[in-house]
C-alpha positions as CSV (number, residue, x, y, z in Angstrom):
1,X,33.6,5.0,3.1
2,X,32.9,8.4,2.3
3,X,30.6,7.1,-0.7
4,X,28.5,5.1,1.7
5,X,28.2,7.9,4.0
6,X,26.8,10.3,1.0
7,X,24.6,7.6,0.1
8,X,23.2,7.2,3.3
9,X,23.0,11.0,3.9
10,X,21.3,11.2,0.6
11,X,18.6,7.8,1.4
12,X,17.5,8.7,5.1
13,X,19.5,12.1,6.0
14,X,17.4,14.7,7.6
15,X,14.2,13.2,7.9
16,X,12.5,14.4,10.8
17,X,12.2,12.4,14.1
18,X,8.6,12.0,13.9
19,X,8.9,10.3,10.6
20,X,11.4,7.5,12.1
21,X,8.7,6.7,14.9
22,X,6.1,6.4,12.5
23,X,9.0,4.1,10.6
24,X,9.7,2.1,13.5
25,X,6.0,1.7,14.3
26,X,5.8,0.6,10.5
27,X,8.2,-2.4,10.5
28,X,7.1,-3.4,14.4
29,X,3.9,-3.8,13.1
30,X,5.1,-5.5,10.0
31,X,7.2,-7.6,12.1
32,X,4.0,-9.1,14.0
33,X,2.2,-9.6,10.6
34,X,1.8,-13.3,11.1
35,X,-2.5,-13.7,11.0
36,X,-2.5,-12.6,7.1
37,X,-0.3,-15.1,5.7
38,X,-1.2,-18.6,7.5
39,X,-4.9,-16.8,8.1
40,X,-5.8,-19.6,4.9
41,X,-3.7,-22.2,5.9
42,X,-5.0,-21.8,9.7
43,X,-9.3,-21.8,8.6
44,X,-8.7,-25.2,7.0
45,X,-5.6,-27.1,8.3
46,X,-6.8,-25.8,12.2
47,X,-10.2,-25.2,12.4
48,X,-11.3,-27.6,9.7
49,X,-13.0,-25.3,7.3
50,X,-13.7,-26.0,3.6
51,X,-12.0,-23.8,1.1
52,X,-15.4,-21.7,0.3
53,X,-15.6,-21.2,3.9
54,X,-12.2,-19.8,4.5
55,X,-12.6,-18.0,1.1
56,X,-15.9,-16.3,2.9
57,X,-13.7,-15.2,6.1
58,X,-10.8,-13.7,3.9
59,X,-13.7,-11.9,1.5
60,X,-15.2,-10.6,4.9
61,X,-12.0,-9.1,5.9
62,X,-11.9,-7.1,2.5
63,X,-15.6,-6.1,3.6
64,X,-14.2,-4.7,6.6
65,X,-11.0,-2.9,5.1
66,X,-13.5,-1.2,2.2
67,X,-15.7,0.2,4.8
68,X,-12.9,1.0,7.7
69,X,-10.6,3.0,4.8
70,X,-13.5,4.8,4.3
71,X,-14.7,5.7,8.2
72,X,-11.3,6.1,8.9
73,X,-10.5,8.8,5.9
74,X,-13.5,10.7,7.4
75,X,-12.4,10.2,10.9
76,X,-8.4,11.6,10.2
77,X,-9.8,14.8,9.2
78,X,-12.8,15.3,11.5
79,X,-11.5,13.9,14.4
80,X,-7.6,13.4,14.3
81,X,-4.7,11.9,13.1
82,X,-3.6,10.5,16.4
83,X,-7.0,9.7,18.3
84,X,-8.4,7.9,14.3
85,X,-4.9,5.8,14.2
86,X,-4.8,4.7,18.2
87,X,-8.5,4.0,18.0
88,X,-8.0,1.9,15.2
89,X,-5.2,-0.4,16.0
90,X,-6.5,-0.6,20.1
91,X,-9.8,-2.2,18.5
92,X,-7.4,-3.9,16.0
93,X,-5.0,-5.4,18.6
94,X,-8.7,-6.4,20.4
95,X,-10.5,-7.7,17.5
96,X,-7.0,-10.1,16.5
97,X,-7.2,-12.0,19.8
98,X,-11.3,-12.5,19.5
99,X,-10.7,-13.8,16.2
100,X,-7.9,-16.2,17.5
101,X,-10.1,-16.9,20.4
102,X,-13.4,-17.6,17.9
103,X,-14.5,-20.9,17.5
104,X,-18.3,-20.9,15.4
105,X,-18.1,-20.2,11.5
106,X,-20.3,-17.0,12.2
107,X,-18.2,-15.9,15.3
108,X,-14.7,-16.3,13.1
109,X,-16.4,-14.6,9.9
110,X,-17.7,-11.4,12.6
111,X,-13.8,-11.4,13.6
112,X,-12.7,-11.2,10.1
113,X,-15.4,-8.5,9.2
114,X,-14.5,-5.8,12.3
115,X,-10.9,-6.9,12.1
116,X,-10.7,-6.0,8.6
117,X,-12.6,-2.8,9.7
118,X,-10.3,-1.6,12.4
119,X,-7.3,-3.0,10.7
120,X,-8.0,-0.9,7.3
121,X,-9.2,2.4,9.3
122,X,-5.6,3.4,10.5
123,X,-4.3,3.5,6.9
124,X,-5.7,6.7,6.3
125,X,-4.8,8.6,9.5
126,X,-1.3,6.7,9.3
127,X,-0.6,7.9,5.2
128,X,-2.2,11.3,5.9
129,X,0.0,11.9,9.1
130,X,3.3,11.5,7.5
131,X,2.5,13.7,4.9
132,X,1.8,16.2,7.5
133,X,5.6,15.4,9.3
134,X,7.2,15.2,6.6
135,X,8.5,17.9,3.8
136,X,7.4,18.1,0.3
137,X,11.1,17.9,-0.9
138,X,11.6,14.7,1.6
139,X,8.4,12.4,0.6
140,X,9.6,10.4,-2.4
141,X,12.0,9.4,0.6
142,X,10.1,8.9,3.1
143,X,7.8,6.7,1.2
144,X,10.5,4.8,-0.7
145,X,11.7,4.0,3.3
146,X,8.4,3.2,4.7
147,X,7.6,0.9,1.9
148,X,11.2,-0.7,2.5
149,X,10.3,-1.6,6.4
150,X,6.8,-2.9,5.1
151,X,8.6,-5.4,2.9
152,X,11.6,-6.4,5.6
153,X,8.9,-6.9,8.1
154,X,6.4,-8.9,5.8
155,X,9.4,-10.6,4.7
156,X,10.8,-11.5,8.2
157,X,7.4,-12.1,9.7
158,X,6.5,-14.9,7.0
159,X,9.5,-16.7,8.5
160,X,8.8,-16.2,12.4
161,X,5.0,-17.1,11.6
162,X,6.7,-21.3,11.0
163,X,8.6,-20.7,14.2
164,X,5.3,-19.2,16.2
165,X,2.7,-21.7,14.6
166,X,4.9,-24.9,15.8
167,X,3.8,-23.5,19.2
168,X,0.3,-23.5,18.5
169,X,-2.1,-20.7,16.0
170,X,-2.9,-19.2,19.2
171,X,0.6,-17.2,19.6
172,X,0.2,-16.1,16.3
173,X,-3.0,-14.2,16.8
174,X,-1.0,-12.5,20.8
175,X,1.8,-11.3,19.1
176,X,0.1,-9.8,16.2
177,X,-2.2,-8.3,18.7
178,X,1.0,-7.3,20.8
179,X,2.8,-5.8,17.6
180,X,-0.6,-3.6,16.9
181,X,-0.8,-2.7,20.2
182,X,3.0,-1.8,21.0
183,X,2.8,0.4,17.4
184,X,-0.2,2.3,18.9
185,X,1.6,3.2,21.6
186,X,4.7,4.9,20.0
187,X,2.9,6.9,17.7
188,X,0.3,7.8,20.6
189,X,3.4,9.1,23.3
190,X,5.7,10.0,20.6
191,X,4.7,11.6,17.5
192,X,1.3,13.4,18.2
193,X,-1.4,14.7,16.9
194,X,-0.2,16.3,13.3
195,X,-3.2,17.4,11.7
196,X,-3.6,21.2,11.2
197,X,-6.9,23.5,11.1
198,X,-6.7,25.7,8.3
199,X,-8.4,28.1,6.7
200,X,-10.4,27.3,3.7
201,X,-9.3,29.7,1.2
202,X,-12.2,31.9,-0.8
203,X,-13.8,29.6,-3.3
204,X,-12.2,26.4,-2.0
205,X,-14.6,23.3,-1.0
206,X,-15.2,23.2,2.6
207,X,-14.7,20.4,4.2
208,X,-18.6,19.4,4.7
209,X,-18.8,19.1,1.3
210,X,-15.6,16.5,1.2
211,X,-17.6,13.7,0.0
212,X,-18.9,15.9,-2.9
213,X,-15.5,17.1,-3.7
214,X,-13.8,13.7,-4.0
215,X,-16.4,12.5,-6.4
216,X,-16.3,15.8,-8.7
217,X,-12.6,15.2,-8.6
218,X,-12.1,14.0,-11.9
219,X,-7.9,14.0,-12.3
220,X,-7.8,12.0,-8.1
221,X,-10.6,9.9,-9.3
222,X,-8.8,8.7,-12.5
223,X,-5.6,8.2,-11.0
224,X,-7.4,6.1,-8.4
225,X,-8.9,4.3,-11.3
226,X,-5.7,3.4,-12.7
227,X,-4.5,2.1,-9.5
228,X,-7.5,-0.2,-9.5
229,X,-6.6,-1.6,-12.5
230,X,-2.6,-2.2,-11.7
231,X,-3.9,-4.1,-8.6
232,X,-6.2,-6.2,-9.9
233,X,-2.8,-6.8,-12.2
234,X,-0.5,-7.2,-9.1
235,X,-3.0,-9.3,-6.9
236,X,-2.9,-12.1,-9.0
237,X,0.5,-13.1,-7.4
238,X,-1.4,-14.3,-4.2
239,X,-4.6,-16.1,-6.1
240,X,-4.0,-17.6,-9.8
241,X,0.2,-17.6,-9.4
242,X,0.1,-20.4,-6.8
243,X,-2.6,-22.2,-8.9
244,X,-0.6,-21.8,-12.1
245,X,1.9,-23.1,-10.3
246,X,1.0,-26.3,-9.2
247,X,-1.0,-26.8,-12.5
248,X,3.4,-27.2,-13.6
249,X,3.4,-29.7,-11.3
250,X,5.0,-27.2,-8.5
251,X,4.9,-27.8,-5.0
252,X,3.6,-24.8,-2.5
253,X,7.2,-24.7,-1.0
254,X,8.4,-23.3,-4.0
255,X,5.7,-20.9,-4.5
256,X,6.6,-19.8,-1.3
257,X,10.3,-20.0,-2.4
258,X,9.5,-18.1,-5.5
259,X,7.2,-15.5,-4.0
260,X,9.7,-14.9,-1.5
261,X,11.9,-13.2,-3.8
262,X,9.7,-10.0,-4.2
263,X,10.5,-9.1,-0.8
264,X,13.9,-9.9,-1.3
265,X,14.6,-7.7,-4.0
266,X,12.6,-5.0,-2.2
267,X,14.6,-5.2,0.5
268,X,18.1,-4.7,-0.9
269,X,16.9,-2.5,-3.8
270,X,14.5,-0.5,-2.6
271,X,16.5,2.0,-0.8
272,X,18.1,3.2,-4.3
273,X,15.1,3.4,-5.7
274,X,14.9,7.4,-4.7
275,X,17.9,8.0,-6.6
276,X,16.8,6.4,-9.7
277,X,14.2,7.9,-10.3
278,X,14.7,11.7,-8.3
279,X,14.2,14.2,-11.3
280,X,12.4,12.1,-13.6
281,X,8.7,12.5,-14.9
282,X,6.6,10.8,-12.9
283,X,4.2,10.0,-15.3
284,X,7.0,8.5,-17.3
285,X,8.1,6.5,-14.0
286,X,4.7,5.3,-13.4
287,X,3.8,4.6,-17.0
288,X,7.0,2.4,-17.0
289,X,6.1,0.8,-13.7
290,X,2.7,-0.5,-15.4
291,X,4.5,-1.9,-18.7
292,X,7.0,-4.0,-16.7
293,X,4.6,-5.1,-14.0
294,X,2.2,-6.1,-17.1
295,X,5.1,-8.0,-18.9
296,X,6.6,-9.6,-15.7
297,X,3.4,-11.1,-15.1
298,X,1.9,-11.5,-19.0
299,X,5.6,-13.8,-18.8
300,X,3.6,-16.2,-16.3
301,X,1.7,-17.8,-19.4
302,X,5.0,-19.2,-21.1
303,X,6.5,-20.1,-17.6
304,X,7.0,-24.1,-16.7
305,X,10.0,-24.4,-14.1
306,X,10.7,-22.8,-10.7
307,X,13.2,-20.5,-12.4
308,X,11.0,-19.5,-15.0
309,X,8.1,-18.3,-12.4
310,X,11.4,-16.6,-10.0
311,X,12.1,-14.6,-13.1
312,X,8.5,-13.1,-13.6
313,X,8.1,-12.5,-10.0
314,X,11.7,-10.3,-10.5
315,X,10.3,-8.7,-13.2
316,X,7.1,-7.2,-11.7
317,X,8.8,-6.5,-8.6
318,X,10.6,-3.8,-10.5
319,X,7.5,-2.5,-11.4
320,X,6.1,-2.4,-7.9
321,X,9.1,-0.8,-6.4
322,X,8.9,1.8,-9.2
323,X,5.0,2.3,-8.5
324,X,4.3,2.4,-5.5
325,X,6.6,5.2,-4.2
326,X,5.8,7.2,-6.7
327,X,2.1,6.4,-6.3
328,X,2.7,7.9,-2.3
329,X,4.0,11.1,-2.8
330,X,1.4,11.8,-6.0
331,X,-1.3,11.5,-3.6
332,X,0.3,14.0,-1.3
333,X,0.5,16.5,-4.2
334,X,-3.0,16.0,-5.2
335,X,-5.1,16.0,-1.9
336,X,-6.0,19.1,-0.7
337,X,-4.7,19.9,3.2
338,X,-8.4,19.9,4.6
339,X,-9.1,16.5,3.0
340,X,-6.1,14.7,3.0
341,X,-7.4,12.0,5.1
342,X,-10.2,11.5,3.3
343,X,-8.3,11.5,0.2
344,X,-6.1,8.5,1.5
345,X,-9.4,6.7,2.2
346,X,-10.6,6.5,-1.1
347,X,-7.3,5.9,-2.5
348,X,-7.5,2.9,0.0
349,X,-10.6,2.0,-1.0
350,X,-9.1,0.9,-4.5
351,X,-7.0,-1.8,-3.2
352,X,-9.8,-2.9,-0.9
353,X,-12.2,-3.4,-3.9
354,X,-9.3,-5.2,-5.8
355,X,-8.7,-7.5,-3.3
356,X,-12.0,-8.7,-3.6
357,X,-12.3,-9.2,-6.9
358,X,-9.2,-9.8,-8.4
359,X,-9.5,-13.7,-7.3
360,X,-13.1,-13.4,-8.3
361,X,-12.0,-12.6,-12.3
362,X,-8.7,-14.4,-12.6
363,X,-10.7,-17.0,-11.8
364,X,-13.5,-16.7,-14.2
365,X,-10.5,-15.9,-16.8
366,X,-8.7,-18.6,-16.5
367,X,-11.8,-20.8,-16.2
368,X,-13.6,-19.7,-19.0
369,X,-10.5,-18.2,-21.2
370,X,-7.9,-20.5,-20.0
371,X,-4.7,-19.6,-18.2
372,X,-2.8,-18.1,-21.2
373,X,-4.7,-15.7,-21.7
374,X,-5.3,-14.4,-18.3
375,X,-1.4,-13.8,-18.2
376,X,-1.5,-12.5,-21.2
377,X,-4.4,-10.5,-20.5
378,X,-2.6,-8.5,-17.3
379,X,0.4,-7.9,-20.2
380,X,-1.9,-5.9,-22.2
381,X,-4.1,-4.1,-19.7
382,X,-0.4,-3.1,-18.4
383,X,0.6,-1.6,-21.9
384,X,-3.1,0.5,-21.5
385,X,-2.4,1.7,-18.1
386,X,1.1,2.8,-19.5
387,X,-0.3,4.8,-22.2
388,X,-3.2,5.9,-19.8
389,X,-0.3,7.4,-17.9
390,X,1.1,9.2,-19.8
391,X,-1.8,10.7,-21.4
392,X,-3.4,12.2,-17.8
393,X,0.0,12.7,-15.9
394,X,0.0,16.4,-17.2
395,X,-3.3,17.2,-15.9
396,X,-2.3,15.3,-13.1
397,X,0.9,18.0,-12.4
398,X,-1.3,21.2,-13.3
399,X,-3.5,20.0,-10.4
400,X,-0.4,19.2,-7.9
401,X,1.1,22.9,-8.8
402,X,-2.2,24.9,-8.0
403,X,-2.8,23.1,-5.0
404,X,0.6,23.8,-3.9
405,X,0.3,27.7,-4.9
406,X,-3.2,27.6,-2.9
407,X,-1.1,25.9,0.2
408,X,1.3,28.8,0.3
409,X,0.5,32.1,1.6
410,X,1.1,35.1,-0.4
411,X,3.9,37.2,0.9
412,X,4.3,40.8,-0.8
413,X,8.6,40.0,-1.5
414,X,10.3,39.5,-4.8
415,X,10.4,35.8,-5.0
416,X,13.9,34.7,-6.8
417,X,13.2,31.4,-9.1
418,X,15.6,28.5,-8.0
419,X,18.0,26.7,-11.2
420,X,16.3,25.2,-13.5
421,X,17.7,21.6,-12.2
422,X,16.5,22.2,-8.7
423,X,12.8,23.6,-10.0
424,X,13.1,20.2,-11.8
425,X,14.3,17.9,-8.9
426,X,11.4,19.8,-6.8
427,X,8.7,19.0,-9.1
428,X,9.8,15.2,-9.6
429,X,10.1,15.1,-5.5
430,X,6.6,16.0,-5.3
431,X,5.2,12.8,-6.0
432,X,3.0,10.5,-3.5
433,X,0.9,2.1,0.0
434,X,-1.0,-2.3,2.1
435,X,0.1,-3.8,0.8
436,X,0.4,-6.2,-0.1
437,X,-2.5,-5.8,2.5
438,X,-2.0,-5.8,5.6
């Protein structure tokens, strides 16, 4: 008993209050994720649309979520945290029942296109303001908990989305709407605005010049890079994997089946994650996150039965519940205070671009290369990324320690320098999300 108390003190002990209503806003809203996963199934089954056509809807979304990560990046640091992220999901919760109500092709693909728009410009404010809330020392936790109510809501919500759509499509689109809306609202009455002026310190980029600064920012831009790359790798799960599948002669209740087990083992394994990997290099961490998400899927090219595919999906899971926690708190460390917002946006941006075109080349791989070697293919580009890793992760911690020396205020004391294994656990803790997107 005592053990399960330590581990629970250790996995969510301390956090502050503000963090568990942005938590519980989290997983409401996660809860209420139905339109995403029967979006597909509802443009052709319901409204009888061809595949291209639905495939034009979806891709419209992504057109919105590139361009509302990037408004509301600008938005989080200009205008707000709170007002950015209550803005966004009140046109978000508005925009889900037009689109449910929508009947025209060109009326449904407009829905898609602000929906995606509102729906994408409330990640920014929403990453930047629980950096802001919570401590340096506390984010790899924070993150690993967030992501955790992500998954148990997406997981949850695929299964209420059956129960809902026997009702008619309709309720879907109200009680995602509601979910938005009811998420909004918490965060609104309960958490506040958590965005700080600050001075810009002597020789530091103002924050007029963010755009400027982001794009000169060589060790961000790189790391956003390689992020690119690992979801082009990881999006292939929700395009070619079902494909591949039925090309086995698989029906789509067993990808379902199959793809359900990432967010089972996220579920019960994510909440030890922090532990694992607390003190540990984080290039090292995310250099091993990219070589087994690149084998678990470069394993999809040999695989022929149900059990064969659940493996793979096990596999790369453990690389997505290594990456993207560590991928959180690393963008903490490496935006500046003034910028963060922004910072999140472009970091956004990445999976944005990746879900638009990682169908788009899987697709002309596997056409043109065969399916082999597009599995095959994400193995290797993971061994690169790996390497990539571990080759810029030291620039990538040079940049995290000046920008927390430029955070902190000079104080004329004598400064006593913790243990060595506590300077160590701090700079592992350091360390910095859709998403699946949504």
């Amino acid at each position: 008993m005592r053990t399960v108390r330590s581990w629970f003190q250790d996995t969510a002990g301390g956090l502050p209050a503000r963090f568990w209503y942005l938590w519980t806003g989290t997983l409401i809203n996660r809860l209420g994720s139905f339109v995403l996963v029967f979006l597909a199934i509802y443009l052709t089954q319901e409204r009888g649309f061809s595949a291209s056509q639905a495939g034009l809807v979806i891709g419209l979304w992504g057109v919105g979520g590139a361009v509302g990560t990037t408004i509301g990046g600008t938005l989080a640091d200009r205008w707000g945290r709170r007002p950015t992220l209550f803005a966004a999901q009140l046109g978000g919760a508005v925009m889900m029942l037009g689109l449910g109500l929508a009947r025209p092709l060109w009326a449904v693909a407009l829905g898609a296109l602000l929906l995606g728009a509102f729906a994408e410009a409330a990640r920014p404010a929403f990453g930047a303001m629980m950096i802001d809330v919570v401590p340096e020392k506390d984010r790899l936790r924070a993150f690993s908990l967030n992501y955790w109510a992500i998954n148990l809501g997406f997981a949850c919500a695929a299964v209420l989305a059956g129960f809902a759509a026997q009702a008619g499509y309709l309720l879907l689109f109200v009680i995602d709407a509601a979910t938005t809306l009811v998420t909004a609202l918490i965060i609104f009455t309960r958490v506040g605005e958590t965005r700080r002026a600050r001075p810009v310190s002597k020789g530091a980029a103002a924050p007029t010049g963010a755009l400027r600064t982001i794009l000169t920012d060589r060790i961000f831009l790189g790391f956003v890079a390689l992020n690119l790359f690992a979801a082009l790798i990881f999006l292939q799960h929700i395009s070619m994997l079902p494909i591949a599948m039925g090309d086995s002669g698989l029906s789509p209740a067993t990808y379902g089946t199959v793809i359900a087990l990432n967010g089972v083992l996220i579920v019960v394994g994510q909440l030890f994650v922090p532990r694992l990997i607390r003190g540990r290099s984080r290039s090292h961490v995310l250099a091993l996150a990219a070589l087994v998400t690149g084998v678990g899927f470069g394993l999809t090219a040999f695989a022929d039965a149900a059990w064969f595919y659940g493996l793979t999906v096990l596999i790369w899971t453990l690389g997505e519940m290594l990456q993207s926690p560590s991928n959180a708190t690393l963008i903490a460390e490496l935006s500046p205070a003034e910028l963060r917002g922004r910072y999140q946006g472009v970091f956004s941006l990445s999976w944005q671009i990746a879900g638009a075109a990682a169908p788009i080349l899987g697709g002309l791989v596997r056409e043109h290369a065969g399916n082999s070697t597009l599995w095959v293919g994400c193995a290797i580009l993971g061994g690169v990324m790996a390497v990539a890793h571990l080759v810029s992760g030291p620039a990538r911690e040079r940049r995290a320690v000046a920008l927390r020396r430029a955070a902190t205020p000079a104080e004329p004391v004598t400064v006593i320098e913790p243990p060595a294994p506590q300077a160590a656990e701090a700079a592992a803790i350091a360390p910095a999300e859709p998403v699946r997107t949504n």
